[in-house]
C-alpha angles and dihedrals in degrees: 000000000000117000119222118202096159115157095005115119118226120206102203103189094192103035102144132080125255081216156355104313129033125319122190101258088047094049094045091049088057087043091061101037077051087058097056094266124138096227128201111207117201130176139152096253104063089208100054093048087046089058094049090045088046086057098056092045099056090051086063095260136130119256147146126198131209152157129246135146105231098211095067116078090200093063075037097075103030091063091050090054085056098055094041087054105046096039105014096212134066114200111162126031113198111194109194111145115110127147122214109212115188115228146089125238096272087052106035113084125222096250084049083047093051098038079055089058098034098052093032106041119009088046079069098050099051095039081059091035091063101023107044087061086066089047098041077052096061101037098247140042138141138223125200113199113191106212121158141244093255087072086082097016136073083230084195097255128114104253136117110170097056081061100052097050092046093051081047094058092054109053085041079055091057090044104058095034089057093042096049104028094108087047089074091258123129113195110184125161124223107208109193122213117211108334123181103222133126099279095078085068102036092053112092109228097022108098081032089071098068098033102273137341101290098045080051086054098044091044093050099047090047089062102052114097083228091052085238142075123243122247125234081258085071099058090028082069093043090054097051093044095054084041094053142072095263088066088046090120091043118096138160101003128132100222113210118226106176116105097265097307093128092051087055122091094203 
């Protein structure tokens, strides 16, 4: 199946790495440049966006690059506005920031609580708030939201707040696909298992959690059904599919891609 996304215009908020290697949002930014799409990589670090967006260019693509905070609505809407002005279309939203803090709820304290929510969940809610009104506009759009499987999964880390807010992505998920379904837009989640990107090493706590990094690696892969954890490749093809044609009969669904995990008991 090849997916055509010529002429459509991608708007990728988290496109950038946590780290040397390919995270989920660069590697979907490049998916969908791949695709035929013009892509518009934005992070909060400028650089890391900039690299993404350098990527796509080289490889003969269209893309911009450029910097917002996506938990404030005001950044929100200016980089909206940008799009709307360069390219005058957005038809395809790509939310991939999300933040893991380590901590249960006697550690964790109630700024690292709210950061959690802000960055995981209301940077959802505003990115849909200001860009769904330009898709409602033209009959059709899609947004991809890249939640995780611990929204659903205890993922055997310490962390309750990461559940929370990706629990929270997906029922906003079902929420938006249902209310704006006869308005041509299509909202479905993608929840990764255990992926093997930068983030794992960039996360403080994480590798702590089973002793140091390697022991991390070999513990995640040992749980996953395959052996072996999936790449940011794997999610990256999840994403364009939902976002393109093929999915236009698919709304509303949090698509596993995780190997099988969420098919195990325990």
């Amino acid at each position: 199946m090849i997916i055509d996304l010529k002429d459509r215009v991608a708007l990728v908020f988290g496109a950038g790495s946590s780290g040397e290697g390919w995270g989920n949002g660069k590697a979907a930014a490049v998916a969908y440049a791949r695709s035929g799409a013009k892509v518009v990589c934005v992070d909060l670090n400028r650089a890391a966006a900039e690299e993404t967006a350098g990527i796509i260019t080289d490889e003969g693509s269209t893309a911009l690059a450029l910097a917002a905070d996506v938990a404030s609505e005001a950044q929100i809407i200016e980089v909206v506005a940008r799009v709307m002005a360069d390219f005058g279309r957005i038809d395809i939203l790509h939310n991939n920031v999300g933040i893991a803090q380590i901590g249960g709820a006697l550690e964790l304290d109630e700024a690292l609580w709210d950061r959690s929510m802000n960055v995981n969940v209301k940077s959802v809610f505003l990115a849909c708030k200001h860009v769904l009104p330009h898709m409602i506009a033209a009959g059709k759009g899609a947004v991809v939201n890249i939640s995780s499987l611990a929204g659903m999964r205890i993922a055997g880390y310490d962390m309750p707040a990461y559940y929370a807010s990706k629990a929270a992505v997906n029922h906003l998920t079902q929420a938006l696909a249902v209310r704006h379904a006869r308005e041509g837009i299509r909202v479905n989640a993608v929840l990764p298992g255990l992926i093997h990107t930068p983030l794992i090493s960039t996360t403080k706590g994480m590798a702590e959690t089973f002793g140091d990094f390697e022991a991390q690696i070999a513990a995640r892969d040992a749980m996953s059904p395959t052996g072996k954890m999936g790449d940011a490749w794997d999610v990256a093809n999840a994403a364009i599919f939902l976002a393109s044609d093929q999915a236009k009969y698919i709304n509303g669904v949090a698509l596993c891609v995780d190997g099988g995990l969420a098919a195990r008991i325990s």
